[in-house]
N, C-alpha and C positions, 0 to 999 in steps of 0.2 A: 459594569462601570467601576470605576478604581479612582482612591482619592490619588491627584496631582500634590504636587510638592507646597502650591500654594491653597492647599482643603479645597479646593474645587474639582467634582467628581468629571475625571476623564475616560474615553473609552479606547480600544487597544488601539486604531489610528491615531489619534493626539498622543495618547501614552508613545508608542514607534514616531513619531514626527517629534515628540520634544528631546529624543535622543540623537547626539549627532555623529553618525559611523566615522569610523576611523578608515584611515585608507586600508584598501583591501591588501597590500604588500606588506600593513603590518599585521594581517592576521595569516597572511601566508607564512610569515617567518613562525608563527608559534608550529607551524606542523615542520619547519627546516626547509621550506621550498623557497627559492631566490624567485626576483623578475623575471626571471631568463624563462622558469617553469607556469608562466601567469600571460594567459589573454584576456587581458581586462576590459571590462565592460563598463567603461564610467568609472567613476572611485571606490565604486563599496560593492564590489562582485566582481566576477573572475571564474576565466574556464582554465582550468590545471589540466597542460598538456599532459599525455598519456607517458611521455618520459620523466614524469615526475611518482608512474608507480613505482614501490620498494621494489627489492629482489622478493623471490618464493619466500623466503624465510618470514616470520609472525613475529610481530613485537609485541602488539598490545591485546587487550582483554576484548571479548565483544561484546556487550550488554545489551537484550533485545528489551525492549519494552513492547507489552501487550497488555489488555485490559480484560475487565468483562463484555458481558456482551451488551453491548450499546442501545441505550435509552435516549429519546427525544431529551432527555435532561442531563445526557453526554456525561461521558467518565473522565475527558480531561489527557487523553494520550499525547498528544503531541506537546501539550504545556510540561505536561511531568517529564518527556523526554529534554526536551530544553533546560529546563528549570533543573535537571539531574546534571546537565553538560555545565552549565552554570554555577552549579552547587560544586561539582570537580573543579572547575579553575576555581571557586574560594577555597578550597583544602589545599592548591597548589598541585596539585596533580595535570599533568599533561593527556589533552583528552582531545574530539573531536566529536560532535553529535552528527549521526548522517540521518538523512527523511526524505520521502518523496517531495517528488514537485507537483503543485497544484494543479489541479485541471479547472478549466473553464466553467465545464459544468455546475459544480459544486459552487462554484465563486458566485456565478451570477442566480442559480437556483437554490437550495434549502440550506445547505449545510454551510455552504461559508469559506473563505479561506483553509490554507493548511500551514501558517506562520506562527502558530502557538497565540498565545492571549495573555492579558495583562501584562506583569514585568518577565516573562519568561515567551520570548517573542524574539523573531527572525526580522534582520534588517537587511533589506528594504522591504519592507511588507507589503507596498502596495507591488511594486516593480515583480514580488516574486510571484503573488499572487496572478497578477495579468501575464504579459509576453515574458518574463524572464528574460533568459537568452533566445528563445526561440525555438527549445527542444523539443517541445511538444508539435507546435507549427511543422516542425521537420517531421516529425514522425508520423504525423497531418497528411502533411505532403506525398513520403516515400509510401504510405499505405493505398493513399489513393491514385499516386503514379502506377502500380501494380494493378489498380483496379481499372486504369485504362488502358493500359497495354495488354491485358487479358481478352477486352472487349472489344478493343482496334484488332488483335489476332482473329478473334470469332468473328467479325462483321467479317476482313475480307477471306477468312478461308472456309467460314462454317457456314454461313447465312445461307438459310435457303437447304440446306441438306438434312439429311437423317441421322447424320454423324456429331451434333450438339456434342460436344463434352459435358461431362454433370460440375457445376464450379461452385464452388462453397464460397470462393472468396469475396466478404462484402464492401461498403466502402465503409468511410469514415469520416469523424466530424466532433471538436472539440465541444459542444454544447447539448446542453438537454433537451430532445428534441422527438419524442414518441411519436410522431406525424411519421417517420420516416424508418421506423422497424420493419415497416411489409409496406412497401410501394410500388410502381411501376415507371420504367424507365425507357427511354429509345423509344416515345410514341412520336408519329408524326411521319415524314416520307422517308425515304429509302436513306438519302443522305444524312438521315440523322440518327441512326444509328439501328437496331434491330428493339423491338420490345420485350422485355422480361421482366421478372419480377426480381427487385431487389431489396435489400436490408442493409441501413446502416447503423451502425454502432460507433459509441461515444470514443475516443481517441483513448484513452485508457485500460480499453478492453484490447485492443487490438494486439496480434501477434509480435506486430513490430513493436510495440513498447515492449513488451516483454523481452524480444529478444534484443532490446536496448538495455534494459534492464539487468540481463543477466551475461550477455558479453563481455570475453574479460580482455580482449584487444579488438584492433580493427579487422587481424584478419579471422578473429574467431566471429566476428559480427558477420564480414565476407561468407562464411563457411556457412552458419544460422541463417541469413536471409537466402541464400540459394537453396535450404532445405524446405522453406516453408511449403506446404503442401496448400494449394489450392482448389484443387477438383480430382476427377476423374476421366479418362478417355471414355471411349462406348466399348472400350473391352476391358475395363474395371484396371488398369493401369495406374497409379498416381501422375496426377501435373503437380511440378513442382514452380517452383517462382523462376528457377532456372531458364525451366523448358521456356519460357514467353520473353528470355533477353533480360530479365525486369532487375538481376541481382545487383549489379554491377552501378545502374545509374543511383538506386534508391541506394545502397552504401555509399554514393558520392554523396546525396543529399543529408544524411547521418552520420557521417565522418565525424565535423565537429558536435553535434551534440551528443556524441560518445562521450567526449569529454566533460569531468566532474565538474559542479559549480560551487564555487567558494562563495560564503557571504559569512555575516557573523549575527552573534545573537546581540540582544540589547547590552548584554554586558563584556561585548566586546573581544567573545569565546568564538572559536571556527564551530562552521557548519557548513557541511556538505549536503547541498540539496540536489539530486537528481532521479530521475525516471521517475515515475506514477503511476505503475500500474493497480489498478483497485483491487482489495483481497477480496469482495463478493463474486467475479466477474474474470481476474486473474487471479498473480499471486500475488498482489499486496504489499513488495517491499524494494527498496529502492536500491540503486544499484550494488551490481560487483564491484566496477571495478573502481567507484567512490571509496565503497567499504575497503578492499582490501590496499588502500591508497592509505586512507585513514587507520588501518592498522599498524601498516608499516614505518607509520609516524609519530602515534600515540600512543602513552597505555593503556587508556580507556576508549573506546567507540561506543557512541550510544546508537542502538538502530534502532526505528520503529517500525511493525509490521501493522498492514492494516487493521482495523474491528478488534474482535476480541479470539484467545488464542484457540477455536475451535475455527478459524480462520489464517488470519495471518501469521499466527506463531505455528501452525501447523505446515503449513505451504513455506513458512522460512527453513524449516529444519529440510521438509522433507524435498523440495525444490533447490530452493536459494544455496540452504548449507551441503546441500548433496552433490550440486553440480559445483560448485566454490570450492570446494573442499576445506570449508571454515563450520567452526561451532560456538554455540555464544557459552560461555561460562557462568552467564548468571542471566535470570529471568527477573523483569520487573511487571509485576501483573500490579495495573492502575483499575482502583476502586471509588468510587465517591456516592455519597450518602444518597443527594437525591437520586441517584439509578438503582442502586439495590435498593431501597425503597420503591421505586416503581417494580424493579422482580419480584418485590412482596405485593404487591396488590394495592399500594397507593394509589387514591385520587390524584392522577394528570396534575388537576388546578391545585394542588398540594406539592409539591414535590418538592417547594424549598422549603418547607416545614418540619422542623424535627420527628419524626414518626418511629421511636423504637422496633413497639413491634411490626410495623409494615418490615423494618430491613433488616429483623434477624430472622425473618423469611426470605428476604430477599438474599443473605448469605450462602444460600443455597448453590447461587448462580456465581460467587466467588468460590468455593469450595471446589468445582464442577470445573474453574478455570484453573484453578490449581491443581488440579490430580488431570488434568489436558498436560501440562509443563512437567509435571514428574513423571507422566508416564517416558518420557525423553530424557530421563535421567540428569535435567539442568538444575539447580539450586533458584530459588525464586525470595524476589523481596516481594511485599506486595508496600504500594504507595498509597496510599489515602490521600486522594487528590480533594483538597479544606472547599468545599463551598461556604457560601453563606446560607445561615438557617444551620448549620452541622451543630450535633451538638456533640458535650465530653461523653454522653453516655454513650450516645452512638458509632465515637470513636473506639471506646472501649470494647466495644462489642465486638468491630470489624477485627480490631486486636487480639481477642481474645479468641473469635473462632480459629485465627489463621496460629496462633498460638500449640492451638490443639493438634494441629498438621506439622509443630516445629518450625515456621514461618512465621519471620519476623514483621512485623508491619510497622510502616513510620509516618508519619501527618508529614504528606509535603504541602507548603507554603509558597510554593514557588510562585503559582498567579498572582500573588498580591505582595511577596517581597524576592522574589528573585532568587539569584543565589543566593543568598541567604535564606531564604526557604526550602532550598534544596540538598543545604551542607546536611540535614540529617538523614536524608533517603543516600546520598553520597557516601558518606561514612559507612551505611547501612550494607550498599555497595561493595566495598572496597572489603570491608568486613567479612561477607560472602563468598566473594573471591578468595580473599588470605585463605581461610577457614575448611574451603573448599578444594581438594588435585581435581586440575584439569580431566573432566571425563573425554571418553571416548562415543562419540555418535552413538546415538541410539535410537534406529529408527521400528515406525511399527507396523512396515512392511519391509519385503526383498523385494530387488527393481524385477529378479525370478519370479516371483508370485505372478499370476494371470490376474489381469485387470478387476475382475469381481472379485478375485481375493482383498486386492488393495483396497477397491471401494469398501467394500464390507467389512476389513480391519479397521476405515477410519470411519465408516457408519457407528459403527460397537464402542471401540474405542476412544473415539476422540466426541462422537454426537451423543452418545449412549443409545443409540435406535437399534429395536428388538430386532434388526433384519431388513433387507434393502430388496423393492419392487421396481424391475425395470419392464418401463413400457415396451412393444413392438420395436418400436425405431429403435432404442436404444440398443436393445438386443443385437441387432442388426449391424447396427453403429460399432460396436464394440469387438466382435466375430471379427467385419472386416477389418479394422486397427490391428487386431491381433495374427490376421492372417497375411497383412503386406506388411509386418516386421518391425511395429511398434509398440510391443507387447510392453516390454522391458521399460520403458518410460515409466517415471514418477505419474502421479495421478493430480488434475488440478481442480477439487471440487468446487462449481459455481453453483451458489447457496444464498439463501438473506442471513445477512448480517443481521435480524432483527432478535434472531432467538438461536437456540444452539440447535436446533431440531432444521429441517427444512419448512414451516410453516412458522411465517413473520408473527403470526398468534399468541403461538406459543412463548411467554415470557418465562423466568426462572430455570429450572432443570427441567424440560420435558421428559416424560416417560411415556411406557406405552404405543409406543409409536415407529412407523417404519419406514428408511428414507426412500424416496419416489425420485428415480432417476429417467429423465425423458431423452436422454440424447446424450452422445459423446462424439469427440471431433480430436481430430490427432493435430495437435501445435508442435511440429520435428524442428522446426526453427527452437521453440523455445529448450525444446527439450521437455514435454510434458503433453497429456492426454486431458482434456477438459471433458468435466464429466458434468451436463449440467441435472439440477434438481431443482425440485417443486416448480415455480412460477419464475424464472430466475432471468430478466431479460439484461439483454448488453447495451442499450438504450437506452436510458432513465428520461425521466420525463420532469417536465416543472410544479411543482407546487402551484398552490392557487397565488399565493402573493407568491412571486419570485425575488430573491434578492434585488435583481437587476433591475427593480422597480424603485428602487430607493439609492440606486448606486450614481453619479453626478457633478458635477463640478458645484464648490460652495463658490459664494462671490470674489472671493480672491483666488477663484480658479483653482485650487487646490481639489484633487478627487474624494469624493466623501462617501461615504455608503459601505466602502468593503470594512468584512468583518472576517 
C-alpha cells in the first residue's frame, strides 16, 4: 500500500485509476511515429504497424534488467525496469521501456499481474493485465487450431491402422489448470473422435508464443510456423506444421498480434508490451521486433528478461540476442533486502524485518548473479529495489559487496516515488554506458558444440552444478535432435526459477550438486532445443487461495482484486 496525495494509503489499482493517460498519439510522437503508424485500441493503447520498424542500422542503447533469484518476497523486476524508463524521461533522455505481456495465469493465480506496482506502473493496468489486445487469445487460438488439424488428419487417415504417427504436439490454454497435464481425450463413439492421451500446457509455454516472440516480420513468422516440428512418422521421419496445411491459416490468425503494443507508464513515458513467453518453461523475454522498433527510435531501451539472470538473462544473450543480432550494453541486476534475507536463512514470517546478518549471507546469491552477467562480458548496475523494513545498514552492505566486484549499486525509489526514484539507477546507467565501448557478444557456447556440450557449459557455468545426469529418455531425446539436423540450435533450459540449481530447495548458491536433465524436444520454429530438468512442468497449477477469488466488480462496478 502507498500513501495517496490526500495521506490516505492506496493500493496499485487506485494509485493507476487516479492517474489520467494521455492519448496514446501523444506517446507515439515521443518514439517519431505519426497516426498513420498506430491501430488504436481505445485512447491509451496502440498496435504500431510493422511499417513503423527502423532500417538494419541501431540507434539506441539496450538495458536488460534481471535480478536475483526470486523469493516469495520478490525482488521488484518489473517495477525497477519501469521506474529506470521513468527515471530516463526525468534526465531528458529519450528512452522506451519494452516487457512482456501478462498471462492469465499468473493474473488470476499467485503471482499477480506484470504492470509494475506503486508509482512506477503501466497504464492501463487493468486492460493490460486481462485481454489486452488479444495476443495472447490469438496465440490461444493458432496453437490449438494446429492441435485440431493434426487430429481431423489422424481420425480420417490413421484411425484404426498400425501406422499412428508419434505427435508431440499438445494443446493449450491461458489459465492454471493442472487437471489437464496428462488427460484423456476422443472418449465416447466413433464420431467423436479417436482416444488418446493428451497434455495441455499454459499459453506462455507454447512454441507459438515463442515464435511470436522472436519473429522479426511476418514472413519470417510464415517461415518459423511451417518449421514447427510436431511429431514423427512410423519411420522416424519429422511432421512438421507444414505437412498437416496448419502454416498458413494460424499466420492469418497472428498477423496482427505480431504487431507491438504501445501503452505508457504512469508518468506518461512509452512502453512497449508484447509476447510472454515464461523464462522457467521458455525464454522469458519479450519481443524482436518491439525491441528492435524501440531501438531505432530511442537511446535508451529498457528490456526485462524473466526470473533471475541464471534464467532470463541467460536465454536473452544466448536466444533472443543470438538470433536478433542485438546485445545489451549494460546489465541491471535488481536486489531487495527482504529476498536476500530470505537466501540467508530468514524466518518466512520475518522478511520485512531488517535482519543484517540473515542477508550478508544471503549476498551470496547476488554475487553468483553477477559473475552469471560478467561471464557475457556486459557491464552491470545492480538496483536495490527500497522495501519497507530496509534498513541504511543493510543497504550498505548490498553496496559494498557489489563494490568489491567493481559494481556500482544505487537504492532505486521508484515504487514509492517514480521517476524520481529512478533518476539515480538512471544516471547510474547512463554512467556505465559512457564509461563503458560497445562490446562484442560473448557467448558460453558455439551453436558447433553438441548439445551436451551446450547443456553442460551452462550446467558449470551459469548454475555452478558439478556435472549434468541425464535420464534414459533424454539420452534418447537428444541422439535423435542431433541426428535429423538440430544439433546446431541454441539450447532452452526449463528449470525452477526458485533456486539457481534445478531443485526449488535449494535457496542461495547451491553447491555440490548435479543438474538432472529428463527430456529434450526440438522447437525449429523457435529456433532453439528445450532441455527440460528436475520437476519442471509447462502447466502450473493454482495455489490454495487463488487470486481469482478476490478479483470482482466493487459497487460502482469498477474491477477490483487485480494486483
Amino acid at each position: 500500500m502507498h500513501d495517496d496525495a490526500s495521506g490516505v494509503e492506496a493500493g496499485d489499482l487506485e494509485l493507476a485509476r487516479a492517474v489520467t493517460p494521455r492519448p496514446i498519439e501523444a506517446i507515439a510522437e515521443q518514439l517519431g511515429l505519426g497516426p498513420e503508424m498506430l491501430e488504436c485500441y481505445g485512447r491509451d493503447k496502440a498496435k504500431l504497424r510493422l511499417g513503423a520498424l527502423p532500417p538494419a542500422e541501431r540507434r539506441g542503447k539496450l538495458i536488460l534488467v534481471t535480478s536475483t533469484t526470486p523469493t516469495r518476497a520478490g525482488t521488484g523486476k518489473t517495477v525497477t525496469a519501469i521506474g529506470l524508463g521513468q527515471g530516463l524521461g526525468k534526465v531528458g533522455v529519450s528512452h522506451a521501456v519494452c516487457l512482456r505481456e501478462p498471462s492469465l495465469g499468473p493474473v488470476f493465480g499467485l503471482k499477480g499481474g506484470a504492470t509494475g506496482g506503486g508509482r512506477a506502473q503501466l497504464l492501463p493496468m487493468e486492460e493490460i493485465n486481462l485481454h489486452f489486445t488479444g495476443d495472447l487469445h490469438a496465440v490461444t487460438s493458432a496453437h490449438n487450431l494446429l492441435s485440431a488439424l493434426i487430429d481431423n488428419r489422424l481420425h480420417f487417415e490413421h484411425r484404426g491402422t498400425d501406422r499412428m504417427p508419434e505427435i508431440h504436439w499438445p494443446r493449450a490454454l491461458d489459465v492454471c489448470d493442472r487437471q489437464l497435464r496428462n488427460c484423456e481425450i476422443g472418449l465416447g463413439a466413433p464420431a467423436d473422435g479417436f482416444a488418446h492421451r493428451a497434455e495441455f500446457l499454459i499459453t506462455a509455454a507454447s512454441e507459438v508464443m515463442a515464435v511470436l516472440a522472436l519473429a522479426r516480420n511476418l514472413p519470417d513468422l510464415k517461415r518459423r510456423l511451417a518449421a514447427m516440428v510436431v511429431g514423427y512418422d512410423h519411420e522416424g521421419r519429422v511432421l512438421r506444421s507444414v505437412d498437416f496445411e496448419a502454416d498458413g491459416a494460424m499466420a492469418v490468425l497472428l498477423e496482427r498480434a505480431l504487431w507491438p503494443n504501445l501503452v505508457q507508464t504512469l508518468e506518461h513515458t512509452p512502453a512497449l508490451v508484447h509476447a510472454g513467453p515464461f523464462a522457467n518453461i521458455a525464454h522469458g523475454c519479450s519481443s524482436v521486433v518491439a525491441t528492435r522498433l524501440a531501438l531505432g527510435r530511442a537511446d535508451y531501451v529498457v528490456s526485462e528478461a524473466g526470473f533471475g539472470a541464471d534464467l532470463g538473462a541467460e536465454k536473452f544473450m544466448h536466444i533472443k540476442c543470438r538470433q536478433a543480432g542485438l546485445w545489451p550494453s549494460a546489465a541491471v541486476v535488481v536486489a531487495s533486502c527482504p529476498s536476500l534475507r530470505r537466501h540467508g536463512d530468514a524466518d518466512l514470517r520475518r522478511l520485512s524485518e531488517p535482519d543484517l546478518p540473515a542477508l550478508r549471507r544471503g549476498l551470496d546469491n547476488l554475487r553468483a548473479h553477477l559473475d552469471i552477467v560478467a561471464r557475457f562480458g556486459v557491464p552491470a548496475v545492480v538496483a536495490i529495489n527500497e522495501r519497507a523494513g530496509d534498513s541504511a545498514a543493510e543497504h550498505d552492505a548490498i553496496a559494498a559487496a557489489c563494490a568489491e566486484r567493481g559494481v556500482t549499486a544505487v537504492l532505486c525509489q521508484a515504487h514509492g516515488r517514480g521517476g524520481e526514484g529512478g533518476v539515480a539507477l538512471a544516471q547510474a546507467v547512463i554512467g556505465v554506458c559512457e564509461g563503458h565501448r560497445e562490446s562484442e557478444p560473448r557467448y558460453l557456447y558455439g551453436l558447433g558444440d553438441c548439445l551436451r556440450t551446450k547443456i553442460e557449459r551452462v550446467a558449470s557455468e551459469v548454475y555452478g552444478a558439478d556435472g549434468v545426469d541425464y535420464a534414459p529418455g533424454a539420452e534418447r531425446a537428444l541422439e535423435r535432435i542431433e541426428r535429423l539436423g538440430f544439433g546446431e540450435l541454441p539450447i532452452c533450459v526449463a528449470k525452477t526459477q526458485l533456486s539457481i540449481s534445478d531443485d526449488p530447495r535449494l535457496r542461495g548458491v547451491p553447491r555440490g550438486f548435479r543438474l538432472q536433465v529428463g527430456d529434450a524436444q526440438v522447437s525449429a520454429g523457435a529456433g532453439f532445443v528445450v532441455v527440460f530438468t528436475g520437476n519442471t512442468v509447462r502447466m502450473p497449477g493454482l495455489p490454495r487461495h487463488p487470486a481469482a477469488h478476490g478479483i470482482g466488480f466493487d459497487t460502482e462496478g469498477r474491477i477490483r482484486g487485480l494486483r
